[in-house]
N, C-alpha and C positions, 0 to 999 in steps of 0.2 A: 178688243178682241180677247179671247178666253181661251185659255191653254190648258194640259193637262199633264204635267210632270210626274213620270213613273218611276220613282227612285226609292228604294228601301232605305240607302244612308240618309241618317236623318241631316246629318249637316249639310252633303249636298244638297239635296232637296232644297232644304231652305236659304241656303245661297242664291240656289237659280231663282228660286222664288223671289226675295228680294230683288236678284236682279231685272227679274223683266219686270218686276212690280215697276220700277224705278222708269222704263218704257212703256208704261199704262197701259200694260198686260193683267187682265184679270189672271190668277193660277190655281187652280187646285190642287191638291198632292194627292197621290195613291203609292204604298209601298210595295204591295204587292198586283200582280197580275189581273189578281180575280178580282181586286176590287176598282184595276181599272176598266176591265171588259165592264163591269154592271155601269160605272160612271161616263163610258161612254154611250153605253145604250140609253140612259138616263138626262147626256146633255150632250150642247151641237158645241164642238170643241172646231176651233181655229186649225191648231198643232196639235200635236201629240209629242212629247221629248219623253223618250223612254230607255232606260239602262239596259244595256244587252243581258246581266246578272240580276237576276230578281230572284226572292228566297221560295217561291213556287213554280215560277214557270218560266223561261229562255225567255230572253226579249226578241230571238228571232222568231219561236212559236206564236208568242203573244202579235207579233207583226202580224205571220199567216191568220192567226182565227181573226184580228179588224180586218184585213184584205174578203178574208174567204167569207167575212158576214158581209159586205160590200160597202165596208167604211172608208172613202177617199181622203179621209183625212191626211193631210202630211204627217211625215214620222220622222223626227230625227231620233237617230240611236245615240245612245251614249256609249261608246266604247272602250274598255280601257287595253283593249288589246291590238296594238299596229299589227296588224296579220292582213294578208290583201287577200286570200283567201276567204278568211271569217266576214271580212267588209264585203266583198262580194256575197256570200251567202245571204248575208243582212239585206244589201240591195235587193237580190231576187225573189226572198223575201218580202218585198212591197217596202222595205223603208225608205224613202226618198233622201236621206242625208246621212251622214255619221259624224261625229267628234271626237275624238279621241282622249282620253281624260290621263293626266292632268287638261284641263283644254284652259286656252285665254277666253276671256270675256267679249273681247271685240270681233273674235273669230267668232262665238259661236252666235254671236248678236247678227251678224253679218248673216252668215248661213240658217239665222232665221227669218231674217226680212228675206232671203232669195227664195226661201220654201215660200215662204207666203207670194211674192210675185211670182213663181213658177205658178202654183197653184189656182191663181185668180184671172191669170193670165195677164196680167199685168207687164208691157213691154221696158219699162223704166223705172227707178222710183219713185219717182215724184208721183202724186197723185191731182189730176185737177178737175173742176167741176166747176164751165165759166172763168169767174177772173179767181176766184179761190185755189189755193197753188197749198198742198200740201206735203211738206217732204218729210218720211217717215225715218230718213237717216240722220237727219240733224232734226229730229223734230220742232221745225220752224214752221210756220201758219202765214199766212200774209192773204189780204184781200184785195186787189186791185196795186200791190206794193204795200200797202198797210200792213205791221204785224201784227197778231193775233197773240195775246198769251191765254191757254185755257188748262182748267184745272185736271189732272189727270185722268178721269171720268168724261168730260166735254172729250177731250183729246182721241179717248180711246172711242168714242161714239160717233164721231163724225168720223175716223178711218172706218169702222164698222159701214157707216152709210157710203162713203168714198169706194171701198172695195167692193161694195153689193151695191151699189150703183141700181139696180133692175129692180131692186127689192123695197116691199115696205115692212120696216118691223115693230110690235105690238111691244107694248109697254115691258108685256113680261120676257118676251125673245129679246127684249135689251139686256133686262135684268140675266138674262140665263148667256149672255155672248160676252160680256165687259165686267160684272160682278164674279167675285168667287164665291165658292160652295158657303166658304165661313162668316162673311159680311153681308149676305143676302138681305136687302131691305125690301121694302114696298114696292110697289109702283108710282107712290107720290113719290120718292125717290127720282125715278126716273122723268116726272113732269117737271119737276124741279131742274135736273140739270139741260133737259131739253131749253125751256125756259132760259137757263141761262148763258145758254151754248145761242140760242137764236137773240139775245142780248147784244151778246159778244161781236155776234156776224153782225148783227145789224150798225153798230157801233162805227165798224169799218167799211160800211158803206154796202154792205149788202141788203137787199130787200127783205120785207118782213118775210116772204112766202119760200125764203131759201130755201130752209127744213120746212115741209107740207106736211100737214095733217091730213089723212085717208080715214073718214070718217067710219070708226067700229072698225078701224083696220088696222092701225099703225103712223107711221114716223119713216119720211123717205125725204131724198132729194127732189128739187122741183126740177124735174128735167125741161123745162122751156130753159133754164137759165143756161143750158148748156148746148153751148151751140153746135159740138163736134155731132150730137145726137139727132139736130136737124139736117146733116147732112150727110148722109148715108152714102159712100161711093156706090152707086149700083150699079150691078155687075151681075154675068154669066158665068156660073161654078160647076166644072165636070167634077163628079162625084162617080169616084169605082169604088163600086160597094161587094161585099162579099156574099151575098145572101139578098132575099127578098123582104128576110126580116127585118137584116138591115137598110133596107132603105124604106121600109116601111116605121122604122124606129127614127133614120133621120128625116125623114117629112112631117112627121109627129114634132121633133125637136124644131124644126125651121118654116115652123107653121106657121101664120100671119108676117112671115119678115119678106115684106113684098120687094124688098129692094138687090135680094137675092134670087135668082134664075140658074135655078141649078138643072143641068143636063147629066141623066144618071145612064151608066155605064156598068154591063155587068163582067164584060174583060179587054184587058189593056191592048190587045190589039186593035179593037177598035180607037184608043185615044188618040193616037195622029192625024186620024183624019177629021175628025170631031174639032182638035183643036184647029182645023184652017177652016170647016164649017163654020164655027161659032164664036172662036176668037174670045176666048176665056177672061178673065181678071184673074181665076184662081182654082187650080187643081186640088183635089181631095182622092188620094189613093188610101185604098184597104190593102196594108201588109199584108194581114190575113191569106184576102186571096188568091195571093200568089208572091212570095216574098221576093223570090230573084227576079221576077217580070216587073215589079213593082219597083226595084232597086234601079234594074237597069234601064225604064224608062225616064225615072228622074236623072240619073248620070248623063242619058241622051240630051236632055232636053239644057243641061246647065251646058253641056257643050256646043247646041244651038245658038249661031246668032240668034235668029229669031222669038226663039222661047227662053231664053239664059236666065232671063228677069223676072219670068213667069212666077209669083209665088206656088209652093208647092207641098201644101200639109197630111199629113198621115194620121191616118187612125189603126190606132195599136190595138189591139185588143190583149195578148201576154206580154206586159209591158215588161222586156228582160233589159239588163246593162249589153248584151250585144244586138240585139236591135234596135234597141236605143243608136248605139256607137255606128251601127250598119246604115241609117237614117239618114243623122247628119251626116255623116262624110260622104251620102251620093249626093249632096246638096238639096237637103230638105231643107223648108225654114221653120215649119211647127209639125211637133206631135201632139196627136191630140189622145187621150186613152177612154178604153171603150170601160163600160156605155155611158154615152157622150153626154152630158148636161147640156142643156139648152142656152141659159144665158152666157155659160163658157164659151161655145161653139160661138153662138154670135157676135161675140167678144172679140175671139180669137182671128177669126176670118175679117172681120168691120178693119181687125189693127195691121194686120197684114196686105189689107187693100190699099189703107191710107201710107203705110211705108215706102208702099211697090209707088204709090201717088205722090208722096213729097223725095222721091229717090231723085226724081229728073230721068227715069227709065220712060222708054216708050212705052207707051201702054194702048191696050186696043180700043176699038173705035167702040165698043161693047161698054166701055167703063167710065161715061161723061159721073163727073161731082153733082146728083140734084138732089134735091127732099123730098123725097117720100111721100 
């Protein structure tokens, strides 16, 4: 994974830099603003860790212009100011985290694995794919119980694959997600450690076809090998959308995912009775379109016998720290922020079916486990 550290002090900089190097974090540096705006436009960065003080421009402004170009990237700020005010700004801002500097190491290691799971949708840390169990906190590997030792580049290449699971990526999208800007090699570079990264797996008893070649295309996981993907809980998803556009954008995003049966809704009055029609697996409210009628139906529903277990996800579209805060406490269990990525959404929705499934909650007659 490939990061982008926006720090003018050159010693911090190159602190954090060793430090995530040391986590097979690819890092690039920028000391100033402008030349992180062009390096982001330039490359597809994981993180963004940037100092709220830079010698041309605020780290809160530099926040709003990636927001307002519609860069989703995660942002941790560096800050060296404890003011709950300023951190609040920061947040609204669009930054997803802060640290406070001086800051420890293990704190801000920490709060960058949960940006990255926040961001991928990722419900846990571990990551797996089949019997491949990988845990990004102790960076241990194991295949079947076998360990895996792999060399920093393998390591950071297979979470690359593990976390875009949906994706296949080309020789040079490795090279531009896991190398930094300064050690850029080839692309025989990259067959090389492929090569030895599918060595390695094979070693410990994984099949040759783990990592698949997509011919003229790239480098992906072999999803047959993964069995959670053959089994898709399917389910009927009421969806209140805010607009025509918006449910014209998410039919677009949950196009071919047949194992999803969304019934769309254009206002919350009608959801009660919809849900004794149809007997849902899982709710999708737009804040948007009505944020107190939205609030106070999910409050409704967690105080239902009936519905308590219901999962129950939101689409933000002004993603602020109080509606955030307004969310969860009516008992939502995801936000999702607009406009919505495709393989997120499916992600998101797939992980909340199987939790409401392995809870031991009743669940409706609408939601049997089959394949697709």
């Amino acid at each position: 994974m490939r990061f982008l550290v926006v720090e003018d002090d050159e010693f911090v900089a190159q602190a954090l830099k060793l430090l995530l190097a040391e986590q097979s974090y690819g890092v690039d540096l920028a000391p100033t603003g402008r030349l992180a705006l062009e390096m982001v436009e330039s490359f597809e960065y994981d993180l963004v860790i940037l100092d709220l003080l830079l010698p041309d421009i605020n780290g809160v402004h530099l926040c709003q212009q990636l927001r307002s170009q519609g860069h989703s990237v995660p942002i941790l700020l560096l800050t060296g100011q404890n003011d709950v005010e300023q951190k609040a700004v920061a947040l609204n801002a669009g930054a997803d985290d802060y640290v406070v500097k001086p800051f420890d190491h293990r704190e801000l290691l920490a709060r960058v694995q949960a940006l990255l799971r926040r961001g991928l949708g990722q419900p846990l840390p571990e990551l797996t794919w089949g019997a491949l169990q990988f845990d990004p906190s102790s960076r241990h590997v194991t295949y079947s119980g076998q360990e895996i030792t792999l060399t920093p580049k393998e390591y950071a290449m297979l979470e690359l694959f593990l976390r875009h699971s949906d994706r296949a990526f080309s020789a040079k999208l490795l090279l531009d997600r896991v190398w930094a800007a300064e050690d850029y090699p080839n692309e025989e570079a990259v067959r090389t450690h492929i090569k030895g990264l599918r060595q390695k797996l094979r070693q410990a008893g994984a099949p040759d076809d783990f990592i698949k070649t997509i011919h003229r295309v790239g480098y992906r996981l072999n999803p047959a090998l993964n069995p959670e993907l053959l089994a898709l809980p399917q389910a009927t998803c009421l969806i209140v959308v805010a607009s025509k556009a918006d449910q014209i954008g998410l039919q677009s995003v949950l196009r071919g995912e047949t194992w999803l049966h969304p019934v769309w809704l254009r206002q919350y009055d009608d959801v009660l009775s919809n849900l004794v029609t149809h007997l849902p697996g899982l709710a999708l409210f737009s804040y948007d379109l009505d944020p107190i009628a939205s609030l106070n139906l999910c409050r409704h529903l967690r105080q239902s016998q009936r519905w308590q277990h219901l999962p129950v996800m939101f689409l933000l579209g002004q993603k602020t720290i109080s509606a955030i805060q307004q969310v969860f406490e009516a008992g939502a269990n995801e936000v999702i922020d607009q406009p919505v990525v495709g393989p997120e959404l499916r992600t998101r929705i797939a992980n909340q079916l199987r939790l409401a499934e392995n809870s031991g909650a009743p669940m409706p007659p609408s939601c049997p486990t089959v394949s697709p």
